[in-house]
C-alpha positions as CSV (number, residue, x, y, z in Angstrom):
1,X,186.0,157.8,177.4
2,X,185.4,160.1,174.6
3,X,182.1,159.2,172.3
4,X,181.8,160.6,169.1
5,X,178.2,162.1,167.6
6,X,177.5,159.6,164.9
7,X,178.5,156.8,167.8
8,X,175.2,158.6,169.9
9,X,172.9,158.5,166.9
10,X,173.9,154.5,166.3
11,X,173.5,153.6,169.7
12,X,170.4,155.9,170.4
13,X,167.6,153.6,170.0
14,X,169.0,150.9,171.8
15,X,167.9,150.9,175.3
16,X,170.9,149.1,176.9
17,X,173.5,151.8,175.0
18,X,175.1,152.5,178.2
19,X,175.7,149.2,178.7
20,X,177.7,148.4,176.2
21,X,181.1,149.2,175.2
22,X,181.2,151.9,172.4
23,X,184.0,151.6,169.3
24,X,185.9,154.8,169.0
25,X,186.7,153.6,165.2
26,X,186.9,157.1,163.3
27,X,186.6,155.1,160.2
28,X,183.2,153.7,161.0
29,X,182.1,157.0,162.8
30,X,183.0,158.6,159.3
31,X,180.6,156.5,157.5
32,X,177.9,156.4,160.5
33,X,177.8,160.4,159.7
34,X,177.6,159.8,156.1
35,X,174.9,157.7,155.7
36,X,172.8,159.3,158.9
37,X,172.9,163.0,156.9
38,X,171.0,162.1,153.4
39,X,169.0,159.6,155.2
40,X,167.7,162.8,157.6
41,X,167.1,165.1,154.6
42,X,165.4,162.6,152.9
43,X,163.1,162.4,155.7
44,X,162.7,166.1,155.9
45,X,161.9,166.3,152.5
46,X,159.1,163.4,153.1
47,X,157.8,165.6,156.4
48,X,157.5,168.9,154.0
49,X,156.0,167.4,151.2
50,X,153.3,165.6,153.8
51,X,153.3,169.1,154.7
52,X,152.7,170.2,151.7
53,X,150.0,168.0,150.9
54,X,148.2,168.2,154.2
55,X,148.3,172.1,153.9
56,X,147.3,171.9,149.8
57,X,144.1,169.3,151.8
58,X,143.1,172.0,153.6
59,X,143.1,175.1,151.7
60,X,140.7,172.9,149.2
61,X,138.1,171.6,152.0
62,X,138.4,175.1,153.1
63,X,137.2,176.4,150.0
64,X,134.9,173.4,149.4
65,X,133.4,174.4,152.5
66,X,132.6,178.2,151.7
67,X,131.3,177.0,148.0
68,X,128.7,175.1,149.8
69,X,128.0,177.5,152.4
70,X,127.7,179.9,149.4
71,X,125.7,177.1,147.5
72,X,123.5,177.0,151.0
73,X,123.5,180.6,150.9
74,X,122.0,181.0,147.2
75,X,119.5,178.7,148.1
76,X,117.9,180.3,150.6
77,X,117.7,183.2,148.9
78,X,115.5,181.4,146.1
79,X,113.6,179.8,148.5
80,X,112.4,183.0,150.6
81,X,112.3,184.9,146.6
82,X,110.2,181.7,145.2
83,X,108.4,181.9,148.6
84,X,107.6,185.7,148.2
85,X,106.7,185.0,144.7
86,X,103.9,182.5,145.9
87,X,102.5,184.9,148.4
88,X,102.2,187.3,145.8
89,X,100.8,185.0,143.2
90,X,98.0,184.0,145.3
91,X,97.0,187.4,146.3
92,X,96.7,188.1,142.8
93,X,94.8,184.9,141.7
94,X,92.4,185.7,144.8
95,X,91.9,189.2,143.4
96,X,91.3,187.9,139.8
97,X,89.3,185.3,141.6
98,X,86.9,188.2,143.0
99,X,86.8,190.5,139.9
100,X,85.8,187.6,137.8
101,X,83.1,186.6,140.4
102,X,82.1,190.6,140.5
103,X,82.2,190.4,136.2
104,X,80.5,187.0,136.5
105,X,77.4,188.6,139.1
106,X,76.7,191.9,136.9
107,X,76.9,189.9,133.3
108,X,73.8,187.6,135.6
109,X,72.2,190.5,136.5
110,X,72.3,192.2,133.2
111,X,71.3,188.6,131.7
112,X,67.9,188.8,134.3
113,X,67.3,192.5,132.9
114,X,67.6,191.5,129.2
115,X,65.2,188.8,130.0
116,X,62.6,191.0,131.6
117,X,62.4,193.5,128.5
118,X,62.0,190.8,126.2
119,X,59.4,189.1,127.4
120,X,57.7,192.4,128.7
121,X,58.2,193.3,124.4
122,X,56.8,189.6,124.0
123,X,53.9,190.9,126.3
124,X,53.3,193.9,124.3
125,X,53.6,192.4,120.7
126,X,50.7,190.6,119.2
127,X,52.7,188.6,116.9
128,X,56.3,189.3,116.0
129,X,55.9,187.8,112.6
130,X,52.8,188.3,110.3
131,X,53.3,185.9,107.4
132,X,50.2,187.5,105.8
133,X,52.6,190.3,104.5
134,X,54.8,187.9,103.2
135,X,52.8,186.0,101.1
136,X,51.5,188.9,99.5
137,X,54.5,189.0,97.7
138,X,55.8,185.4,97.1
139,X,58.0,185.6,93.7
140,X,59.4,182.9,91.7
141,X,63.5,183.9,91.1
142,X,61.5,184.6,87.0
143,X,59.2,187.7,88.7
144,X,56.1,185.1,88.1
145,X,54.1,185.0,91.9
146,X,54.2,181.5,93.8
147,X,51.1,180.0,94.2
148,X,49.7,179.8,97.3
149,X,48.5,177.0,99.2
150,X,44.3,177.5,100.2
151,X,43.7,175.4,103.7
152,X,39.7,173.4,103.8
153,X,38.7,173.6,107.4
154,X,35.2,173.1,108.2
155,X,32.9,176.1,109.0
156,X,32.9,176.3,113.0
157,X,32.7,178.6,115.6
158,X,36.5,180.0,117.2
159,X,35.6,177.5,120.4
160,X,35.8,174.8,117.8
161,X,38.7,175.7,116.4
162,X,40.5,176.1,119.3
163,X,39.7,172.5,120.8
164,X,40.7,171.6,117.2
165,X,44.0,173.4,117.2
166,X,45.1,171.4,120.3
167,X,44.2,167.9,118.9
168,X,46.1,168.8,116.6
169,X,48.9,169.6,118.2
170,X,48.8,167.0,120.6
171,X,48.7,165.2,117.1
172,X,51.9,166.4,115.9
173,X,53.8,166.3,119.0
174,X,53.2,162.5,118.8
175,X,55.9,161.8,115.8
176,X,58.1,162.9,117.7
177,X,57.9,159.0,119.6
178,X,56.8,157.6,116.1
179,X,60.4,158.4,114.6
180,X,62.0,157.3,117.5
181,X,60.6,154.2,117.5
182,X,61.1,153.5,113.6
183,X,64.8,154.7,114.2
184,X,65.6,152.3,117.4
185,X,62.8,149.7,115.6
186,X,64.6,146.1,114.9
187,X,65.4,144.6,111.6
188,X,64.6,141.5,110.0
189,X,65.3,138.3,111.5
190,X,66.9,137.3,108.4
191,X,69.5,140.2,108.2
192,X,69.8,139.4,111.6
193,X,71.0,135.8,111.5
194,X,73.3,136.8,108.3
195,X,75.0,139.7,111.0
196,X,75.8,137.4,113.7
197,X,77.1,134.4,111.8
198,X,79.1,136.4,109.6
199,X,80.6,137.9,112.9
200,X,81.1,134.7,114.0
201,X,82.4,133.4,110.6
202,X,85.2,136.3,111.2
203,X,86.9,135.2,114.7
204,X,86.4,131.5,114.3
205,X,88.2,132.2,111.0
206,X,91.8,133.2,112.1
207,X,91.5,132.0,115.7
208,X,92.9,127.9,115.1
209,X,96.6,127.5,116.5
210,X,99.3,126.4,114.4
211,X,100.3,122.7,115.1
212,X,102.5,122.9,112.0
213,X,106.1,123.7,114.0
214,X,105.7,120.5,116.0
215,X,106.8,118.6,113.5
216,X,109.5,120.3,112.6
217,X,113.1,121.1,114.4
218,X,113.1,125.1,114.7
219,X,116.4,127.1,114.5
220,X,117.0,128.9,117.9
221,X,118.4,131.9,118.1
222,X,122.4,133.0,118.3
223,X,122.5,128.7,118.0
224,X,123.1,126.4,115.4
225,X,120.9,123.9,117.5
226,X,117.5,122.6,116.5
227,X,115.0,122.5,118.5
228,X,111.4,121.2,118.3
229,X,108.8,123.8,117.5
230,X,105.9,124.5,120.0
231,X,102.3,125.0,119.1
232,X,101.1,128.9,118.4
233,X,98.5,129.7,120.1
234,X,95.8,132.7,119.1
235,X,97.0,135.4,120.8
236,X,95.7,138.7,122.2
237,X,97.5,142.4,122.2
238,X,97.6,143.7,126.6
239,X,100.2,146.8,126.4
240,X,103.5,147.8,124.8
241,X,104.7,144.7,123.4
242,X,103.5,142.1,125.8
243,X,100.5,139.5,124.3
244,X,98.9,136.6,125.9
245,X,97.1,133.4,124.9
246,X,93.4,134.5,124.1
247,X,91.0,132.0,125.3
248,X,87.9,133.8,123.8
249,X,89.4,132.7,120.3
250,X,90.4,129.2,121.1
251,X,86.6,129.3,122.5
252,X,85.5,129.9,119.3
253,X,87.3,127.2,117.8
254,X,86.7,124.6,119.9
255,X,83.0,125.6,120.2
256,X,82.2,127.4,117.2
257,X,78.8,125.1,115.8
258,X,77.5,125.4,119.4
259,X,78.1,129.4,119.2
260,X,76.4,129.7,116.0
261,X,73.6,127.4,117.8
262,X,73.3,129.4,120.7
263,X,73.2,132.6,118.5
264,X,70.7,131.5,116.3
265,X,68.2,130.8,119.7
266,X,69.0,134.3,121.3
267,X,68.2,136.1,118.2
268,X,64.8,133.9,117.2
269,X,64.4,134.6,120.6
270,X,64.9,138.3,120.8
271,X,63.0,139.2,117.4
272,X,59.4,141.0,117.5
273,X,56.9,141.2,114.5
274,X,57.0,144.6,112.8
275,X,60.1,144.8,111.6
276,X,61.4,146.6,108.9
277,X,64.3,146.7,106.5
278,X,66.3,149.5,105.5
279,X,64.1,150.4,102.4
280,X,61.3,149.8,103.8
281,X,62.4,152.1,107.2
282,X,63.0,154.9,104.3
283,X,59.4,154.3,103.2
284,X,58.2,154.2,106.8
285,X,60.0,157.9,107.5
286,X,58.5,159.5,103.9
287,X,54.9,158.1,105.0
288,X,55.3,159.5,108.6
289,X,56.5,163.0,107.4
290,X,53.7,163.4,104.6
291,X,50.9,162.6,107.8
292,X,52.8,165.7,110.0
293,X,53.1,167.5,107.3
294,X,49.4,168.1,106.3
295,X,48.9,167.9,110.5
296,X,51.0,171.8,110.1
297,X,48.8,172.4,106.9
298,X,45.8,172.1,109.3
299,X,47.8,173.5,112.5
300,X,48.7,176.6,110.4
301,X,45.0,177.2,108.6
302,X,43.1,177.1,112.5
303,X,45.6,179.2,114.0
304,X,45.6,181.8,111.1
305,X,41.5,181.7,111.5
306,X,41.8,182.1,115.3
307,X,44.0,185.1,115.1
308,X,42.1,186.9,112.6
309,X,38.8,186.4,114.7
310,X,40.9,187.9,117.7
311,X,42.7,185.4,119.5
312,X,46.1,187.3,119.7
313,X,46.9,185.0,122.8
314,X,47.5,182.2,119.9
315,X,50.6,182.4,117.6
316,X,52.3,180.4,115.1
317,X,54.9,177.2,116.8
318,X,58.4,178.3,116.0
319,X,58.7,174.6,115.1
320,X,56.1,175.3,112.0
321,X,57.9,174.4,108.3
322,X,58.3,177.9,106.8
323,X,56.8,176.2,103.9
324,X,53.5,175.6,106.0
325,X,53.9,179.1,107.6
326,X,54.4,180.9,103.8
327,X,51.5,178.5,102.7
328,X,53.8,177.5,99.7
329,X,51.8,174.9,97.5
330,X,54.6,172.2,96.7
């Protein structure tokens, strides 16, 4: 029996083909053909363009790949440049590093030899400064000469004057811890009391909450609902824009006679006799200054005495007021 081609390709996938009895209907072979043909190029078409795809796939992870490996590539070569350029950074810093230490070594050194010459031209000087020569020719800014101010010391021998000179100084180096204790010196008790309560006058003042909303319905927000208002609380400032309830405040509110109560003991407690206002500190400082000042008027008068009877080895205190020093009579 005689099987046409488009009878094989229907009968193909069936495993029991040979089996059965095949039609030898030309008609129906004619179509079989017909429809098998666009069916297999449609396939085909469907293979290439998966082919297509697949191959258009590859070429693109292909070239993915070598951008990457290029990417990887680049890299490295920043790395070992940035590398390169921290090895040579730190060899430079280190050699900075040890000329500025070199720089830093010689400036000492020259520092110790300035030093040396001074005070060996300190050694050799008997007095850098000789206001004798000055005063000879104290002007007023009109040409008229100031007039100069004539020290009383008693008639002694230089001994005298010497173990006069340091009481004196000893003297005058004790205002020093006179003004410091008029400046840190306590005031009043009255200005005192009027300090703290006013202090505590100012926080008890704004620190009572605010009952007022709870009895009232609030708006809330994005809602036309009312709700019952809540009581505000003093609050205190933490970062940004968070706050917090501050119970120091409240304290103050709820406590505030007893804080004022308390204050008032602490402070009675705390205050010492002697104290001075702020006028009368003023007066204090004027008084203090006159005393040193005729201390230098004495100071200047025994050394000038001592040096013109030969005691080189004394000089004038750079701390001296040039007015004492030029003997200016104020």
């Amino acid at each position: 029996m005689t099987v046409s081609a488009a009878s094989n390709f229907r009968n193909v996938s069936s495993p029991t083909s040979s089996d059965r009895e095949v039609s030898s209907d030309p008609k129906r072979d004619a179509a079989a053909v017909r429809r098998f043909y666009p069916f297999a190029q449609n396939r085909l078409h469907d293979f290439e363009k998966r082919e297509a795809r697949n191959e258009a796939t590859r070429v693109a992870l292909f070239q993915q790949d070598q951008n990457v490996l290029k990417t990887i590539q680049a890299l490295g070569v920043k790395l070992n440049a940035a590398q390169s350029s921290l090895a040579t950074a730190k060899r430079e810093h280190r050699r900075a590093w040890e000329f500025d230490i070199e720089l830093i070594e010689a400036e000492i050194e020259d520092n110790k030899a300035a030093r040396a010459e001074i005070r060996a031209e300190m050694q050799a000087l008997t007095s850098p400064f000789d206001p004798n020569l000055i005063r000879k020719v104290m002007l007023r800014s009109d040409g008229t000469k100031l007039k100069e101010f004539v020290p009383d010391l008693p008639h002694q021998t230089p001994d005298d004057d010497a173990k006069m000179l340091a009481s004196v100084r000893a003297e005058i180096d004790s205002f020093d811890a006179k003004f410091r204790d008029l400046d840190l010196g306590q005031l009043p008790l009255e200005r005192a009391l009027e300090k703290a309560m006013a202090d505590i006058d100012k926080i008890e003042k704004g620190s009572a909450p605010d009952f007022s909303r709870t009895l009232r319905l609030q708006t809330q927000p994005f809602s036309k609902d009312r709700k019952q208002g809540e009581v505000v609380w003093p609050q205190r400032h933490l970062r940004g824009d968070e706050w917090e309830t501050d119970p120091l405040r409240i304290l103050f509110w709820l406590c505030g006679d007893e804080i004022r109560k308390r204050a008032k003991a602490e402070i009675k407690k705390l205050a010492k006799p002697g104290a001075l206002s702020v006028a009368e500190r003023e007066a204090k400082r004027k008084e203090l200054e006159s005393e040193r000042f005729d201390l230098w008027r004495i100071e200047e008068a025994l050394t000038t005495r001592l040096r013109e009877s030969g005691r080189t080895d004394i000089d004038f205190r750079s701390a001296m007021p040039i007015q004492v020093l030029l003997r200016f009579d104020l």
